[in-house]
C-alpha positions in Angstrom: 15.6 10.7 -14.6 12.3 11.6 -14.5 9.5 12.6 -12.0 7.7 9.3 -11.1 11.3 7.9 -10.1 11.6 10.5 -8.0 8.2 11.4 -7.2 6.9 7.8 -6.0 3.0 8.2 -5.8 2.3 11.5 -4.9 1.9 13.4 -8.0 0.5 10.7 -10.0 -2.3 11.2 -11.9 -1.8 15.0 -13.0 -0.5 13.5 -16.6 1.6 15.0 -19.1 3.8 16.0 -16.5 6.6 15.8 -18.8 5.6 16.3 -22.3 7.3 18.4 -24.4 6.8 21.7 -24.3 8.4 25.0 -25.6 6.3 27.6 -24.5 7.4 29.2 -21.7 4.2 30.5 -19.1 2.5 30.4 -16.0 -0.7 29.4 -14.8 -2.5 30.3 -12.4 -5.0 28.5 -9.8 -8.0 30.2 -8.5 -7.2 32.8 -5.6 -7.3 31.4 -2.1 -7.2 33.4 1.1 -3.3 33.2 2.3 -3.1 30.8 -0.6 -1.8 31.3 -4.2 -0.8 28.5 -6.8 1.0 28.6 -10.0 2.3 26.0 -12.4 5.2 27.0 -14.6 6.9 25.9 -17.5 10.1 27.6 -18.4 13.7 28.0 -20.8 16.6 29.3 -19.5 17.5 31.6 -16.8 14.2 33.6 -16.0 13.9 35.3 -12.4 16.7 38.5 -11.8 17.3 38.3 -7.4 14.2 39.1 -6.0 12.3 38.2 -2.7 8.9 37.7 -2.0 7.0 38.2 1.7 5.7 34.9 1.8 7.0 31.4 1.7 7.6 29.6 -1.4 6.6 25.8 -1.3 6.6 24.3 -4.7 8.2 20.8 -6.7 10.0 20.1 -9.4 8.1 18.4 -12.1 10.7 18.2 -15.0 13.6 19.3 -16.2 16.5 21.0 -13.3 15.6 24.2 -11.6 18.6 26.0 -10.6 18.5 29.3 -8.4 21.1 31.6 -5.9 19.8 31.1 -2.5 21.9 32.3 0.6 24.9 32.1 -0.8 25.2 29.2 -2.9 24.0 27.6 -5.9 20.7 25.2 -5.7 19.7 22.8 -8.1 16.3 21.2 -7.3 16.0 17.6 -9.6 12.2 16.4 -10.6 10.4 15.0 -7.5 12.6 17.6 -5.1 10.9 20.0 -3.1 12.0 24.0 -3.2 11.4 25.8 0.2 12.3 29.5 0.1 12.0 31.4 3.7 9.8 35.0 3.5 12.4 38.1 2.3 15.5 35.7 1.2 16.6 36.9 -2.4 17.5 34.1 -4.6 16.7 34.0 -8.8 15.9 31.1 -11.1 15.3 29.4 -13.7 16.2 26.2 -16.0 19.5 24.4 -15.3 19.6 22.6 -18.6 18.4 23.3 -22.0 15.6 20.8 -21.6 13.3 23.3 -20.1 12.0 23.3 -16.5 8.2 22.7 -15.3 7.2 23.1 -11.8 4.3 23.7 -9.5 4.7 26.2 -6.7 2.3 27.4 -3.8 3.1 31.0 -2.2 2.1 30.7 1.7 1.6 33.9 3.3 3.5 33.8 6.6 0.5 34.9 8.9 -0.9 31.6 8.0 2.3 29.7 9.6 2.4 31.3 12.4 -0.8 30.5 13.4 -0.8 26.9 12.3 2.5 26.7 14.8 0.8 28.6 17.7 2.7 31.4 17.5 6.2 30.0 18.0 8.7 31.9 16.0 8.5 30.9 11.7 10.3 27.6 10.6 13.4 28.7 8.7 14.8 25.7 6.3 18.4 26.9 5.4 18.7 24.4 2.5 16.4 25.4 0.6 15.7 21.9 -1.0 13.8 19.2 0.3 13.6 15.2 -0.3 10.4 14.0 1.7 8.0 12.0 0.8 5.4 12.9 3.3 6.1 16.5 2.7 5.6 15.7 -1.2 2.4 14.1 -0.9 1.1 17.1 1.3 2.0 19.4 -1.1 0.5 17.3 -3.7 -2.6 17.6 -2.3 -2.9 21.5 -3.2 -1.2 21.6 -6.1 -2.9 18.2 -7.6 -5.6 19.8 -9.1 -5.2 23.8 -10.0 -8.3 24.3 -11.5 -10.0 23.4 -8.2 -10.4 26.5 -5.3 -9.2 24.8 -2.0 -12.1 24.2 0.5 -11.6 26.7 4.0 -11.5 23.4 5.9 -8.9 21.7 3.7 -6.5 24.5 3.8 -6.9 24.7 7.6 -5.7 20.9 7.6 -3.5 21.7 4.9 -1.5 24.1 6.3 -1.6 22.0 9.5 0.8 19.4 8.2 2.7 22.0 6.7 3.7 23.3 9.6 4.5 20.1 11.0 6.8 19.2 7.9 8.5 22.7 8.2 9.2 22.8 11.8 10.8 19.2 10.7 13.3 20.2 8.4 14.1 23.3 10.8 14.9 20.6 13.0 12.4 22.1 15.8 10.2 19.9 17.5 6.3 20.7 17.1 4.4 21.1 20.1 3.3 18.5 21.8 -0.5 17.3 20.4 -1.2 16.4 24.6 -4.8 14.4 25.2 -7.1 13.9 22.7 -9.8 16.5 22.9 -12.1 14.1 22.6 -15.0 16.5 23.8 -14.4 19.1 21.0 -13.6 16.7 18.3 -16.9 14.3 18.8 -18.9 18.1 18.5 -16.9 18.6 15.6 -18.2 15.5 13.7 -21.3 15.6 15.0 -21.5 18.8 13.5 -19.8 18.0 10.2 -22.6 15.0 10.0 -25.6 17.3 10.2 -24.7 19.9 8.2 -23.2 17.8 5.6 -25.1 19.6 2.9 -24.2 23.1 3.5 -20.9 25.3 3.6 -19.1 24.6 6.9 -16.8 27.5 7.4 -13.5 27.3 10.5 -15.2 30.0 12.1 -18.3 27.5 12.9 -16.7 24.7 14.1 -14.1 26.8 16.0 -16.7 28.1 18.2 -18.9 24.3 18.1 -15.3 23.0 19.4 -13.7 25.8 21.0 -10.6 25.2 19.6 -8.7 27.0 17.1 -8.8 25.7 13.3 -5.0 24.3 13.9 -5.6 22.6 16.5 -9.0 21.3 16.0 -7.4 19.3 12.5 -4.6 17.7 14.7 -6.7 16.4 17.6 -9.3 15.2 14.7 -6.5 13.1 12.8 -5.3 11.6 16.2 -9.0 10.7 16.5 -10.6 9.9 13.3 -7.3 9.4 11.3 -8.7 11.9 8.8 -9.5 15.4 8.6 -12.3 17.6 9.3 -12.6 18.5 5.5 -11.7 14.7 4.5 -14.8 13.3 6.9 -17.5 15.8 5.4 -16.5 15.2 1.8 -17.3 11.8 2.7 -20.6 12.2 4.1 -21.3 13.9 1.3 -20.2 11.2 -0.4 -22.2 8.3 1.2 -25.2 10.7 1.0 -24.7 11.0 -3.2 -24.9 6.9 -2.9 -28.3 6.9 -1.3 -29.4 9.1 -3.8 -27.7 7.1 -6.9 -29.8 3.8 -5.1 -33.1 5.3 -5.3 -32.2 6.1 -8.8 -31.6 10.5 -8.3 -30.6 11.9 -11.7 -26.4 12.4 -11.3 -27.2 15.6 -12.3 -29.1 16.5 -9.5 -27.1 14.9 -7.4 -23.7 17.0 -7.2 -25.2 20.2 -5.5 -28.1 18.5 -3.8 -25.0 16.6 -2.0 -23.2 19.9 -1.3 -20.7 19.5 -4.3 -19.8 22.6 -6.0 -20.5 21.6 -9.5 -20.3 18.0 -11.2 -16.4 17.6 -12.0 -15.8 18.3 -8.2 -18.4 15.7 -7.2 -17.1 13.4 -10.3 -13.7 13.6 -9.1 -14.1 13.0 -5.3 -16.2 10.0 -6.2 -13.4 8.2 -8.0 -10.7 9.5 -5.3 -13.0 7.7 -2.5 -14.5 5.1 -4.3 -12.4 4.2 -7.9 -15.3 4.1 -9.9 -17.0 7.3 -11.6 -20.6 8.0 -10.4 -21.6 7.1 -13.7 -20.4 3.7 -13.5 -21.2 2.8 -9.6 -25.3 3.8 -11.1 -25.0 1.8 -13.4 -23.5 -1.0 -11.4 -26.2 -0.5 -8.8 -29.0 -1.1 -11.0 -27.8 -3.9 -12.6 -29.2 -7.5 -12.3 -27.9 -9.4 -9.4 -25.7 -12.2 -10.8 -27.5 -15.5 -10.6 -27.1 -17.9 -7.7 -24.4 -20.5 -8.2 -26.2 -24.0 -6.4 -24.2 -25.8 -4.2 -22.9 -29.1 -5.3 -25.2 -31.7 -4.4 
């Protein structure tokens, strides 16, 4: 059994998921507000009972990863989620002598609570997860750890999180209501003039008037996308123009708001499945000659 039988599509493309490996460390992402990200790769048992004050969110990549968790034994298989409620005490490590790698994202509850308006915090008593949609979510911070997580993407982010957990905590989410189709056209308007620069939640809260949480799910029922989602693509079909007039790509990344080249290199090939470097050179090719029609 391994994690893309499990896993499906969601964490494909991080590679060498499940190469050997006998080191046993962790690795850290770069610091996000609320936010922190690890990947680990242990042997053996590895965590004495301990607790943390946030939530742990994280997936099993390879091997088992076994743990105490309110009263029983949990063993999460590759492609399972692990969600561990704020002050619980459980332990862990590797269930097998195989080794265990997983990636794991520690949500500071404050973040939760607003996403959920408030309501009292999901608890999920299971502490394992099989979900699909929840995977994919959770793939999309923990898909690239070298990256920092845009404001507006963990605002979305944490958005559907909170709609996954309230979910499995079998509680309904709060009704999305009308479209605010008022605040979300300002929104995008917004997000299309300033496409360049660094939109913070704070600016388009006060553009919109609605909170950050909010503002990402009355945009999805509009746009089907997010906030963050639509100005990476503007930024996106502004880098084009430029690669058509024939920009340098190395200009191109930060005149296009891009924080260096891998970021803009990698959301190219996300949107468009071609690197930048091979849509240019595709663009200034020769047009293909003009087949005649059969007389």
């Amino acid at each position: 059994m391994n994690l893309p039988d499990l896993a499906a599509e969601a964490f494909q493309g991080l590679g060498r998921l499940c190469a050997n490996d006998s080191g046993d460390r962790i690795v850290q992402a770069p610091a996000t507000t609320g936010l922190e990200r690890i990947e680990a790769w242990f042997h053996g048992p590895v965590f004495d009972p301990h607790r943390h004050d946030t939530y742990a969110i994280g997936v099993t990549l390879c091997g088992v990863q076994s743990f105490h968790y309110r009263g029983a034994v949990r063993h999460s298989l590759p492609g399972q989620l692990i969600v561990l409620h704020p002050d619980e005490v459980h332990d862990g490590g590797a269930g097998t002598e195989n080794g265990l790698r997983y990636r794991m994202l520690y949500l500071e509850p404050s973040l939760l609570a607003e996403a959920v308006g408030g309501a009292p915090l999901p608890f999920v008593p299971d502490g394992i997860v099989n979900d699909a949609g929840f995977r994919a979510t959770l793939a999309s911070a923990l898909g690239e750890l070298d990256q920092e997580l845009d404001e507006l993407f963990v605002d979305d982010f944490t958005a559907r999180l909170a709609g996954f957990m309230l979910r499995h905590a079998k509680r309904p989410a709060k009704p999305l209501g009308k479209t605010a189709w008022r605040a979300v056209t300002l929104a995008r308007d917004y997000l299309k003039e300033n496409a360049s620069d660094l939109v913070r939640s704070e600016e388009l809260e006060t553009v919109t008037g609605l909170d950050r949480y909010a503002l990402s799910r009355h945009f999805r029922a509009a746009f089907s996308t997010s906030p963050h989602r639509f100005l990476v693509m503007r930024r996106l079909e502004q880098a084009k123009r430029m690669m058509a007039v024939g920009t340098p790509l190395a200009e191109i990344a930060a005149a296009a708001g891009f924080s260096d080249q891998s970021h803009f290199n990698r959301q190219f090939k996300k949107a468009f499945g071609l690197t930048p470097g091979r849509w240019s050179t595709l663009i200034r090719g020769e047009r293909p000659d003009v087949i005649p029609a059969a007389a």
